[in-house]
C-alpha distance (Angstrom), angle and dihedral (degrees) to the residues before:
residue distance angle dihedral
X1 . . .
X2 3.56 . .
X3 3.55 96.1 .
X4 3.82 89.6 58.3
X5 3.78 94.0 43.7
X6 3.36 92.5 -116.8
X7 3.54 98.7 -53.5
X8 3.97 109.2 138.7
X9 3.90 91.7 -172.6
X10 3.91 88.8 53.6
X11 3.97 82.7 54.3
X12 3.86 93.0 49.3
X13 3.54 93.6 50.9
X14 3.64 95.1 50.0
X15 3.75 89.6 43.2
X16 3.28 91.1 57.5
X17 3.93 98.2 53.5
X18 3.43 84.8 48.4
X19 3.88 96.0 62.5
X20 4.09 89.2 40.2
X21 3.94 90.8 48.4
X22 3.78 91.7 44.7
X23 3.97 97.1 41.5
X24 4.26 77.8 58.4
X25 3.30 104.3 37.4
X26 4.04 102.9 51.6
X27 3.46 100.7 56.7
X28 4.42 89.6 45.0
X29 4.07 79.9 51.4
X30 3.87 88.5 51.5
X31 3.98 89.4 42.6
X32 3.29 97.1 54.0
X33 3.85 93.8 43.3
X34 3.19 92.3 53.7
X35 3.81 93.5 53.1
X36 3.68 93.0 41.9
X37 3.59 87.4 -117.6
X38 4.26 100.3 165.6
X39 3.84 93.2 -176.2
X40 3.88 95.1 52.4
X41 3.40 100.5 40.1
X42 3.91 93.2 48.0
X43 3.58 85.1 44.6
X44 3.92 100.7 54.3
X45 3.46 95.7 30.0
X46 4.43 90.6 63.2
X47 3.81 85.8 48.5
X48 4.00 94.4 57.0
X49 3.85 86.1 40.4
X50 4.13 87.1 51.3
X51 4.03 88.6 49.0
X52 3.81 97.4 46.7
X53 3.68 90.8 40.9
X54 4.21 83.8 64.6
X55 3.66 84.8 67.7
X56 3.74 109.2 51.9
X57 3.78 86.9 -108.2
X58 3.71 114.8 146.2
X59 3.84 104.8 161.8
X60 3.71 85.9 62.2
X61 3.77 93.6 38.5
X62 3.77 91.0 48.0
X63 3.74 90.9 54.6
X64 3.79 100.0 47.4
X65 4.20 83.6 52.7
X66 3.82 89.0 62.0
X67 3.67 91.6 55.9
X68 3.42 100.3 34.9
X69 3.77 82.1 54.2
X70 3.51 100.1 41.7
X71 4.04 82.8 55.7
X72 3.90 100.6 48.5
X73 4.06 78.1 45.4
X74 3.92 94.9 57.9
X75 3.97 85.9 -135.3
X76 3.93 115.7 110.6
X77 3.87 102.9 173.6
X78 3.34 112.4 143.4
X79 3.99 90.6 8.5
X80 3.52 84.5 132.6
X81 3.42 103.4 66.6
X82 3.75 91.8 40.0
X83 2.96 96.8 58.6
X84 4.32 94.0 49.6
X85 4.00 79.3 52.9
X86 4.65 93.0 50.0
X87 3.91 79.2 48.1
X88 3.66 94.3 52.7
X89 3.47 95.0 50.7
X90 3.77 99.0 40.6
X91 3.81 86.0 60.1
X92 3.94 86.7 42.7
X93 3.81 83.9 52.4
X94 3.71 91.1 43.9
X95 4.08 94.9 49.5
X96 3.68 92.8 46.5
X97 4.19 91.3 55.3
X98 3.45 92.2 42.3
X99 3.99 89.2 57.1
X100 3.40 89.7 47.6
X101 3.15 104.0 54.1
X102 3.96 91.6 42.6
X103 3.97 76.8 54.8
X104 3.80 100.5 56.9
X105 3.38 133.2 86.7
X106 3.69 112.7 -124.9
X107 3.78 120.1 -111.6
X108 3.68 131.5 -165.0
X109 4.62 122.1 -104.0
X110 4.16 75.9 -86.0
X111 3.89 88.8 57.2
X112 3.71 92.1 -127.6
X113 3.70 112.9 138.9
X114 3.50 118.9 -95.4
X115 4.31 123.3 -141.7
């Protein structure tokens, strides 16, 4: 909340381009595993890390570094299970927002709270 000043439908938005970025961006990272495709998966993998990194998150962003690293590195042993660990967190990440949100009072563009 601080990062949004307070503003819980600042948070919402942002929550919800995390969930549409992420619901993208897995699979590509799995694609381009999968095809041993360095650039892509060094590419997709630092633009989960940047959207989990919004949220304070750094299981998730620790796990998108070590594929974004093994990409930039050209070497994708064990990308596989990395990758089953990034989506584990993501939907850690996801869970925990979703609660939170559930969990906070709503509060008007001015983020005062609303009765």
């Amino acid at each position: 909340m601080d990062r949004v000043g307070g503003r819980v439908d600042l948070l919402k938005q942002m929550v919800g381009l995390f969930f549409k970025e992420t619901d993208k961006l897995l699979p590509a990272l799995h694609t381009a595993i999968a095809q041993q495709d360095m650039v892509k998966v060094q590419r997709n993998a630092h633009s989960i890390k940047g959207s989990a990194s919004c949220f304070a998150a750094p299981p998730a962003v620790s796990a998108a570094v070590r594929l974004e690293f093994m990409g930039r590195d050209g070497d994708l042993t064990g990308a596989e299970d990395a990758y089953s660990l990034l989506e584990l967190e993501i939907e850690r990440l996801r869970q925990a927002l979703t609660t939170y949100l559930q969990d906070t009072p709503h509060s008007s563009v001015s983020g005062k709270k609303q009765d």
